[in-house]
N, C-alpha and C positions, 0 to 999 in steps of 0.2 A: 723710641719714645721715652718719656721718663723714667726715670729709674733704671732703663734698659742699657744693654752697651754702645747700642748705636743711636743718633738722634738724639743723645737725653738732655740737649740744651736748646731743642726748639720750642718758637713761640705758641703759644696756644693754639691756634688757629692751623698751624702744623703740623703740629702733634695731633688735633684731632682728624686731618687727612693722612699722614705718616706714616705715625707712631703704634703699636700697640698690635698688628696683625700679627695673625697665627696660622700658621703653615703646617699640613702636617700631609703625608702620603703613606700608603702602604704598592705594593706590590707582590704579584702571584704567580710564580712560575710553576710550572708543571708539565712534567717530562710527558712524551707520549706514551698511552698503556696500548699492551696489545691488541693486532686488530684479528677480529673474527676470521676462523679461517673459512673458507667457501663450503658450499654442504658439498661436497664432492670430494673424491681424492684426485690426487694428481696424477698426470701422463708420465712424468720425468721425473728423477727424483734430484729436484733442485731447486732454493730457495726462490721466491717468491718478491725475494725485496728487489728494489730499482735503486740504481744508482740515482743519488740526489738529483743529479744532474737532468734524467728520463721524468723522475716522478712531478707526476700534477696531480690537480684535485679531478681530476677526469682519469687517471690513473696512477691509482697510488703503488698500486705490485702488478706483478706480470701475470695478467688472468688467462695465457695463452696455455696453461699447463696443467690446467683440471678440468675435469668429464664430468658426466652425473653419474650418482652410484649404483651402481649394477642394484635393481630393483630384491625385494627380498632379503638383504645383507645386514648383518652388523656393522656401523662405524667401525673403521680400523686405522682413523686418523684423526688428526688431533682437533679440538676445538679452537684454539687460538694458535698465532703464527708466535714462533719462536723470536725470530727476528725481525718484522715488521710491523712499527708503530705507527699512530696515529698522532697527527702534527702536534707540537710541544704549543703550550696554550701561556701567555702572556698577555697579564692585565697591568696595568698599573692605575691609580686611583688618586685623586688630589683632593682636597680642600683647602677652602680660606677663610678667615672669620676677622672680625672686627667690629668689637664694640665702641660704640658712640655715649660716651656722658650724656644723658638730656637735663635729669637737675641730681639732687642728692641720692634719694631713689628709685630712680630710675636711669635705664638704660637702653635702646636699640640695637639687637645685635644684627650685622649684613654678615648671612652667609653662603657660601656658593660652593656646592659640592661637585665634583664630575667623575663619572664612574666610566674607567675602561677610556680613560683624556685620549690616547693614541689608537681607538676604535680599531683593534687589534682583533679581526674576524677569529674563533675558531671552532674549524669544523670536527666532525668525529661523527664517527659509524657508518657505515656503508651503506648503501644506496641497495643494493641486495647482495645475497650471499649465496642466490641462486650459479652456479656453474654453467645454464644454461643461455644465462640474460647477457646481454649488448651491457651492460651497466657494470660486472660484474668489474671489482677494481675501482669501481667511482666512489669516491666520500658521499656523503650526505650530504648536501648543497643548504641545509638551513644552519645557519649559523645557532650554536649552542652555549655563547655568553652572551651579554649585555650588548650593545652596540655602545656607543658615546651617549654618555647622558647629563647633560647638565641641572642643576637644580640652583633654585638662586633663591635666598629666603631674608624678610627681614621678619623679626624674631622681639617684640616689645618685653621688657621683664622690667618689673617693679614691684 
């Protein structure tokens, strides 16, 4: 648009469909933190993670390797798994604006936000942490960010 580096020798009428938008984005990445270890200790003493390749959201680690704890006992294992995360969580977020001249002062702004534009699921926490349960190794099945969300505003200032 004018004054700008691109566009700035269109005609009016151009410039006011063209010219003058604003782009801006952010994004959020974040490593997986560890996941809860099961209330139980284990049968074998061997970690718990799955190769990428095994692991789903139906089974994140090998729940095949922990009992319940002998009744009456102290803990004598740990609370969180050393090596086994919870999936790495990736947002990214857009906007766009553009103001419209209506006379001297006054102006129209069209803006459209979207949060989460690649509705990038992520899950975390376990489904139970019982040793005893069919579930044990399952994530949590509700999603724990935003899903895709658009918003679209027009915005009068004068």
């Amino acid at each position: 648009g004018r004054g700008a580096r691109w566009l700035s020798d269109v005609p009016g009428w151009t410039h006011q469909v063209l010219g003058g938008w604003q782009l801006n984005w952010y994004s959020e990445i974040f490593s997986g933190f560890p996941v809860d270890h099961p209330a139980g200790p284990k049968t074998v003493e061997q970690s718990a993670k799955l190769d990428s390749s095994e692991r789903t959201l139906l089974r994140w680690f090998d729940n095949t390797i922990f009992r319940s704890p002998t009744p009456n006992t102290l803990r004598d294992f740990p609370t969180i798994f050393p090596d086994v995360k919870f999936p790495t969580r990736y947002d990214v977020s857009f906007s766009i604006f553009k103001d419209f001249i209506v006379t001297e002062g006054a102006k129209i702004q069209f803006r459209t936000e979207m949060i989460n534009v690649f509705n990038h699921p992520w899950f975390v926490g376990l489904a139970t942490t019982s040793p005893t349960s069919s579930s044990l190794g399952q994530l949590n099945l509700v999603q724990q960010n935003l899903p895709r969300t658009i918003h679209m505003q027009l915005k009068i200032v004068f």
